[in-house]
C-alpha positions in Angstrom: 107.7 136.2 126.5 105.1 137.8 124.2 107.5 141.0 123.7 110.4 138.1 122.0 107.9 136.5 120.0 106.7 140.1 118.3 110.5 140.7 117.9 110.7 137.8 115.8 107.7 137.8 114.4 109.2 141.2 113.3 112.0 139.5 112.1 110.6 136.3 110.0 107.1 137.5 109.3 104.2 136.4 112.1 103.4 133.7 109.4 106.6 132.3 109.9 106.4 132.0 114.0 103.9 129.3 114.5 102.7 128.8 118.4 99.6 127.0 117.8 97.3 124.2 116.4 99.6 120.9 115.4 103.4 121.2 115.6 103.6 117.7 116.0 106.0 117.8 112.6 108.4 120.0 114.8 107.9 118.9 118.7 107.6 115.1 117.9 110.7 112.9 117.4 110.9 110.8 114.5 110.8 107.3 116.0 107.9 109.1 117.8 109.4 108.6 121.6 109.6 112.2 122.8 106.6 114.7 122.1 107.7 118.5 123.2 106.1 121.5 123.7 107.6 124.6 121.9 107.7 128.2 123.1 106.9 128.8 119.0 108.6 127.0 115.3 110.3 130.2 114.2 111.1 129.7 110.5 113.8 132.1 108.9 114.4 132.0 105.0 118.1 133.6 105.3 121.2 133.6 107.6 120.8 137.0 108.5 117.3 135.9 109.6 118.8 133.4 111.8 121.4 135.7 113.2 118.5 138.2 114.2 116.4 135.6 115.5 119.7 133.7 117.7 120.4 137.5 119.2 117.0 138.2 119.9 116.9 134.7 122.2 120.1 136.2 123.6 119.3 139.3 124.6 116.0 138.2 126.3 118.0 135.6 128.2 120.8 137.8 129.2 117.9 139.6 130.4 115.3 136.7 132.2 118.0 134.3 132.5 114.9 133.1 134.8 113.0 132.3 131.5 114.9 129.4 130.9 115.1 130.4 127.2 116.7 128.3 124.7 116.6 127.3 120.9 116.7 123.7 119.3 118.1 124.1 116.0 116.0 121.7 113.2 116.4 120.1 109.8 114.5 117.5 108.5 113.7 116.3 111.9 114.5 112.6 111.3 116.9 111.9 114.0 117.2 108.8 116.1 118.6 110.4 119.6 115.6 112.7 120.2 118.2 116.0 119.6 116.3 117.9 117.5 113.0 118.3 119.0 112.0 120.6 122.1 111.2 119.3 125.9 108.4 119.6 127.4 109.1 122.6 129.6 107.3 124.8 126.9 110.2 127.1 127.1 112.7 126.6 124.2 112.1 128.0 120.2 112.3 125.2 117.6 114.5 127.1 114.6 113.7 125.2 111.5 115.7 125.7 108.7 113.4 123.9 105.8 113.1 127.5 104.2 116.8 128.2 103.6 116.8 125.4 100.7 118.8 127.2 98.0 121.8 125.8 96.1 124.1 128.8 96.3 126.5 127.5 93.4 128.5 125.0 92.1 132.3 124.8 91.3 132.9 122.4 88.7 136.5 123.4 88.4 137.1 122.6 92.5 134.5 120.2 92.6 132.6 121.3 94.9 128.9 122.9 95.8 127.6 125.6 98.0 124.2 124.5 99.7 122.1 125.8 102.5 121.8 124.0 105.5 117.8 123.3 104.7 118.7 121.3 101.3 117.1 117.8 101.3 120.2 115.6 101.0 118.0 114.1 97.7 118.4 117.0 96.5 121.5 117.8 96.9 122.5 114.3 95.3 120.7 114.9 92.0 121.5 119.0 92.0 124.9 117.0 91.8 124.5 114.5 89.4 122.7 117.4 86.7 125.9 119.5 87.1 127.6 115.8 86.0 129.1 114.6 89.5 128.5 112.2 92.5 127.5 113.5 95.8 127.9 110.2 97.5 126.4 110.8 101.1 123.9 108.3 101.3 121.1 107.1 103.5 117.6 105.9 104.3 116.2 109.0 105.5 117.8 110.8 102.3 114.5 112.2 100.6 113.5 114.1 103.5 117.0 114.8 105.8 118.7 117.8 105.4 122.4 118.8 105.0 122.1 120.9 108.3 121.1 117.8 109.8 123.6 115.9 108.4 126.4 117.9 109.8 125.2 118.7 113.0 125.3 115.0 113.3 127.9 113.8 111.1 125.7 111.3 109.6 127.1 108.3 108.0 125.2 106.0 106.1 126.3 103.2 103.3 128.9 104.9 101.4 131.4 105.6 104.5 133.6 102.8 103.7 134.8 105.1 100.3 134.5 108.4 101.0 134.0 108.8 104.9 131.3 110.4 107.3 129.6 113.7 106.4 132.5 115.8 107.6 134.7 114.4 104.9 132.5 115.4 102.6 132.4 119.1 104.0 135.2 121.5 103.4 133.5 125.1 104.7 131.1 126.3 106.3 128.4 129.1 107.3 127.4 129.1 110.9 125.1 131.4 113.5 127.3 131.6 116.6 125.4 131.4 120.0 125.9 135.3 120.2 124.1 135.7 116.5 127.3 136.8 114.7 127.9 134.6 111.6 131.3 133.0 110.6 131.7 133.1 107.4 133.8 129.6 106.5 132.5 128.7 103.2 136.0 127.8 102.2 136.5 125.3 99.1 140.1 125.1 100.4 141.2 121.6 100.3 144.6 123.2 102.2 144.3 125.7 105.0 146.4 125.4 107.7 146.0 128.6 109.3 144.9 128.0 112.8 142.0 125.2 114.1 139.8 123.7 112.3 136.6 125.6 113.5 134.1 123.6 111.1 134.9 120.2 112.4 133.8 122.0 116.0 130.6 122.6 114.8 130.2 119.0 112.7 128.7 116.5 114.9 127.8 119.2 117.8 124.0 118.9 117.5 123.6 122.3 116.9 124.8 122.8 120.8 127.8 125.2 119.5 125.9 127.7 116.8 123.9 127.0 114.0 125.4 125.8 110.3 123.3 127.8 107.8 125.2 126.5 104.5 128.2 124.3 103.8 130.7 123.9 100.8 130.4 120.0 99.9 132.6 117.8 98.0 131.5 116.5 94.8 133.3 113.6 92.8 133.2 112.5 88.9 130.2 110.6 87.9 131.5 106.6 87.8 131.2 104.8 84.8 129.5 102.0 86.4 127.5 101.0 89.7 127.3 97.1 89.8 125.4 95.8 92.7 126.0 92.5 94.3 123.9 90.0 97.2 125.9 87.3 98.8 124.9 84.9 101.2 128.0 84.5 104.1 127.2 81.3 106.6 129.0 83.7 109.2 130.2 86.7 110.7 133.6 85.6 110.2 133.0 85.1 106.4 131.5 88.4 106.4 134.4 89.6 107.6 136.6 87.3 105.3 134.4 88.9 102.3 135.4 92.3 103.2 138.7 91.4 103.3 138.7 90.5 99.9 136.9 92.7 98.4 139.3 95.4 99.4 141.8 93.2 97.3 139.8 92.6 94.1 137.8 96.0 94.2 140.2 98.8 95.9 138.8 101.9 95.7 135.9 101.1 93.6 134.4 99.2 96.8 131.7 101.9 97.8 129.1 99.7 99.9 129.3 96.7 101.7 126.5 96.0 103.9 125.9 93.3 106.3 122.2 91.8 107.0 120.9 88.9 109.9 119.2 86.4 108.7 116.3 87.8 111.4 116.4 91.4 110.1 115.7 90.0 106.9 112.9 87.8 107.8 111.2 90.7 108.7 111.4 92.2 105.7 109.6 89.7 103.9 107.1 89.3 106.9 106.0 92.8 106.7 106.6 93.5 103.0 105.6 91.2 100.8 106.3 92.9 97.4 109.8 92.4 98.0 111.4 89.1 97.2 114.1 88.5 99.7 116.6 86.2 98.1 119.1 83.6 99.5 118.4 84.5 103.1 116.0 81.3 104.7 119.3 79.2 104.9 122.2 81.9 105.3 122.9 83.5 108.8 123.6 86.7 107.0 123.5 88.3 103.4 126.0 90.7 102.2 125.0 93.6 100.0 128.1 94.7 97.8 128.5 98.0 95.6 131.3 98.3 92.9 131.4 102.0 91.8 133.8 101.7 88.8 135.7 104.6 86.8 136.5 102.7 83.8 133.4 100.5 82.5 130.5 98.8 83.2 132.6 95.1 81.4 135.7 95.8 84.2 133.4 96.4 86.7 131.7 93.2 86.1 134.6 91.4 85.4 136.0 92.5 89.0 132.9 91.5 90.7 132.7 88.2 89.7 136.4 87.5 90.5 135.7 88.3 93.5 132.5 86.0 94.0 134.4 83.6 92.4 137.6 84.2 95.0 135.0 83.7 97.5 133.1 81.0 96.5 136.4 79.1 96.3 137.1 80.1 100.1 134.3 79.1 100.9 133.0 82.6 102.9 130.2 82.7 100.2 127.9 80.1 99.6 125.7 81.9 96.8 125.0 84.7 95.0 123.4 86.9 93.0 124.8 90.2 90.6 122.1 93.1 89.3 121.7 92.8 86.1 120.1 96.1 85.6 120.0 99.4 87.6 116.2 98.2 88.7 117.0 95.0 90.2 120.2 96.9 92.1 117.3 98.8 93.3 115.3 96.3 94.6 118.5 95.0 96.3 118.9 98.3 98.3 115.5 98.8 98.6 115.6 95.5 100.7 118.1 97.0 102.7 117.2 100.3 103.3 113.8 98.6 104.2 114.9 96.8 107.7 114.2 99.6 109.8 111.0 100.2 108.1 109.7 96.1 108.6 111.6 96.8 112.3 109.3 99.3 113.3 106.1 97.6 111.8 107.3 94.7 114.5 107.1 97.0 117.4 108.9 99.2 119.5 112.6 98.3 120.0 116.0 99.2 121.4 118.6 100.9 119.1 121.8 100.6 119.0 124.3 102.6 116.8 127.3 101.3 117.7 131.1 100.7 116.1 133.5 98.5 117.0 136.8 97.6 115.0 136.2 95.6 111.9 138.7 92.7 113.1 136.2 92.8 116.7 132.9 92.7 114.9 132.2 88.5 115.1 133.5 88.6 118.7 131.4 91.2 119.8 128.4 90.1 117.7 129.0 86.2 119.2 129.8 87.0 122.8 126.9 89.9 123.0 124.2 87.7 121.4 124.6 85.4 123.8 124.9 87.5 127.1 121.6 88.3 125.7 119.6 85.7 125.0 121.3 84.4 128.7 119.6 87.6 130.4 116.5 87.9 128.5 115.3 84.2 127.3 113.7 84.9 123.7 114.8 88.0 122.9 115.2 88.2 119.4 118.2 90.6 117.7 118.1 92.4 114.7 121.5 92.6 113.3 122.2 95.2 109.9 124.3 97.7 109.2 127.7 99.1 107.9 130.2 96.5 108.4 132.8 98.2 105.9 133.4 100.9 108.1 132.5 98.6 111.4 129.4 100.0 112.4 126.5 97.9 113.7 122.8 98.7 114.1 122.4 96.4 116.4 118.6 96.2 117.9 117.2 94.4 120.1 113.2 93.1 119.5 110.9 91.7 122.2 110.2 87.8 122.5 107.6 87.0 120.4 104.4 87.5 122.3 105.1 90.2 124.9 104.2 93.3 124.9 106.7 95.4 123.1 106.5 98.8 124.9 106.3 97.1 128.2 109.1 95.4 127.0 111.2 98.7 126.3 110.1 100.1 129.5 111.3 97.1 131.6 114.8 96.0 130.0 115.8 99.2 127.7 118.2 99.9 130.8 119.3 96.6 131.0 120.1 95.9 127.3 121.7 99.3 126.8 124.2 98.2 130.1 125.0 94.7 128.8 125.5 95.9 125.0 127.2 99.3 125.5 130.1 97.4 128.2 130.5 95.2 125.6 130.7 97.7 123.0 133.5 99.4 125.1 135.4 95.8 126.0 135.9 95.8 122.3 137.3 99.2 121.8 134.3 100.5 120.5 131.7 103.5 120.6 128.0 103.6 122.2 127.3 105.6 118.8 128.7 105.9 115.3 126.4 108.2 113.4 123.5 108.6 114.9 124.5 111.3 117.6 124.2 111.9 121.2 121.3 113.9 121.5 119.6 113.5 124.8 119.0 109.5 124.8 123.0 109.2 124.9 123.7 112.3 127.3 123.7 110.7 130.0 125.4 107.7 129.2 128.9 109.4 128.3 130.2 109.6 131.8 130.5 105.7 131.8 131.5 105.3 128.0 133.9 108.3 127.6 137.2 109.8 129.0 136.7 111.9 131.6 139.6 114.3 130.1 137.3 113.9 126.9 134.1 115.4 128.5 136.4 117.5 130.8 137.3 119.3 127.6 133.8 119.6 125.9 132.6 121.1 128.5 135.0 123.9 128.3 134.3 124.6 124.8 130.7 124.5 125.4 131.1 126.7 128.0 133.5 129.4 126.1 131.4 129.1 123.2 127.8 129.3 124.2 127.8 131.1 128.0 124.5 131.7 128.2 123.6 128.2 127.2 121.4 128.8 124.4 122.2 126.2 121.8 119.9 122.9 122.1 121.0 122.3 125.8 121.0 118.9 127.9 122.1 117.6 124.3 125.8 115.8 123.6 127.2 116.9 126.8 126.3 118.2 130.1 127.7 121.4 131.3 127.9 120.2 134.5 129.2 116.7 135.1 
């Protein structure tokens, strides 16, 4: 293969096609489960770049299809599903797009912005917020995920409740097909009804259809006020209670709600002990809410603590707490966004992204805990996550005292069976926005239609042929 990697070196500059010393940043997962081996990191700085690069790879395989050539597509490489990072066959290119970081423009009559697919989401946020609007995709990998990544997967995160996933925040965009011709869809059309909907093909395919290179985003006006809140909820049913009414007393302006176990927060203040953690030791969850308001920081207020009060008086709060300033609202999120972080300091443990319908979450949450603790005496569950748009990161930690990645090794099977058949009793899905990748591939065939994979396998197959795109990942081309 030396002839294809002095084409692209040709292409991208030899500096830019790295096949030795440590490419760990590339070939290693993020939750560090998976460790590849890459043909070469080939790392374009413009579409056209890419589109070279993509019909190189094609052209070689069309040519060896004995090579077994294929290209994994990369952002920030932060992933959860191991979908971004190469096997270990030593045959596929990593294509990072970290170079191709330029904000293109921004419309600020059609509210939107045009960014390349390499753009740290951070970035993007506060590229937003100087032009005097909101991007509001949030999450905990945000100063280091990038927007390519963030389609590809359709990532979700805390704000999903208000303004949806990342394709609802994505009205065009730019992609590398499998053949290297580019699509140009950087539309800021609200409106266009004028055939499918080829952008949402390529959201949430893992780079396993073609390559975004740039997007056209939504942007939003700047709210008047964020108020934070921290309630302590003696149940999953008050949780869900809570939610309930702050959709009545917030409406729109209800931009977060996040639900923590009282576990999930123990570890936090186990493992970090510069963060106060308050009104968890006698609740069985906390409740993080966010009140985004238009009008002013005394309404939003006001509205906040009718609610509390509303609740309080129901009873599905027993305490707490409003932010009185944008640093303590901090801390408050901090704390949440912080659960993974204490997770992992615990040991290695089984992730689950799942969803389930908001009106299913205690049943599922009561009925699963126990199958568990039934099957695996000790185990101990880390409950967080998204309950405003019903998704759970629910994980699973070893007892206290055995080994944690013997403990993966032996039960990860076992847990994934028992929680994903009781994800899909209650209507739910085995993931909600962390992605497929290859951890998940194989479990689709039980947890999905058959007329479902039936038909991604056809587009798969009419799109990318030669099967170049990041295969094995989001669906199998043969069953």
């Amino acid at each position: 293969m030396q002839n294809l990697l002095s084409e692209l070196k040709a292409i991208v500059g030899s500096a830019h096609v790295l096949t030795e010393g440590d490419l760990s940043a590339w070939t290693q997962d993020w939750r560090k489960r998976s460790h590849g081996k890459a043909l070469a990191v080939v790392r374009p700085a413009s579409t056209d770049e890419v589109a070279q690069v993509v019909k190189a790879c094609a052209d070689f395989l069309t040519q060896h299809p004995e090579s077994g050539l294929s290209i994994v597509p990369q952002g920030g490489n932060t992933g959860l599903v191991v979908g971004s990072t190469p096997d270990e066959t030593g045959r596929q290119i990593v294509l990072s797009l970290q170079r191709m970081n330029a904000v293109r423009s921004v419309d600020a009559a059609n509210l939107t912005m045009t960014v390349e697919a390499g753009c740290i989401l951070q970035a993007v946020q506060e590229q937003a917020e100087t032009a005097g609007f909101w991007f509001p995709l949030s999450l905990a990998a945000e100063g280091s995920c990038t927007i390519g990544g963030n389609l590809g997967t359709n990532a979700g995160g805390t704000q999903v409740l208000r303004f949806g996933n990342a394709r609802d925040l994505c009205l065009g965009l730019e992609v590398v097909t499998p053949q290297g011709d580019v699509w140009q869809g950087l539309s800021g059309l609200r409106k266009d009804n004028t055939g499918y909907d080829l952008k949402n093909l390529y959201i949430g395919a893992e780079g396993t259809l073609g390559i975004i290179t740039a997007a056209t985003l939504k942007l939003y006006p700047l709210p008047k006020a964020q108020l934070t809140a921290w309630a302590a909820v003696p149940s999953m049913e008050a949780a869900v209670q809570l939610l309930g009414l702050a959709h009545q007393h917030l409406g729109a302006s209800l931009t977060g709600f996040e639900m923590m176990g009282q576990f999930a927060l123990s570890l936090v203040a186990r493992h970090f002990d510069n963060l106060r953690v308050p009104l968890f030791q006698e609740s069985a969850f906390c409740v993080l809410l966010e009140n985004a308001d238009a009008e002013s920081e005394t309404h939003a207020r006001s509205q906040l603590e009718s609610l509390l009060e509303a609740a309080l008086a129901e009873g599905c709060v027993t305490d707490a707490v409003v932010a009185e300033n944008l640093a303590q609202a901090q801390t408050l999120w901090q704390i949440r966004e912080s659960i993974p972080l204490a997770q992992a300091q615990e040991g290695l443990n089984i992730k689950h992204d799942i969803s389930v319908p908001v009106s299913a979450f205690a049943t599922f949450v009561t009925r699963t805990d126990a199958q568990l603790a039934q099957a695996i005496p000790g185990v101990r569950l880390v409950n967080f996550g998204h309950l405003g748009d019903g998704n759970l990161h629910y994980n699973v930690q070893a007892p206290v005292g055995q080994d944690a990645a013997v403990f993966l090794q032996e039960q990860e099977a076992r847990v994934n069976q028992i929680v994903f058949d009781a994800v899909l009793a209650h209507g739910g899905s085995i993931s909600a926005e962390h992605g497929v990748g290859s951890l998940k591939v194989d479990h689709l065939s039980h947890y999905k239609s058959p007329v479902a994979l039936q038909t991604m396998r056809a587009i798969k197959q009419a799109l990318d042929p030669l099967n170049l795109m990041n295969p094995g990942r989001v669906v199998r081309l043969s069953a």
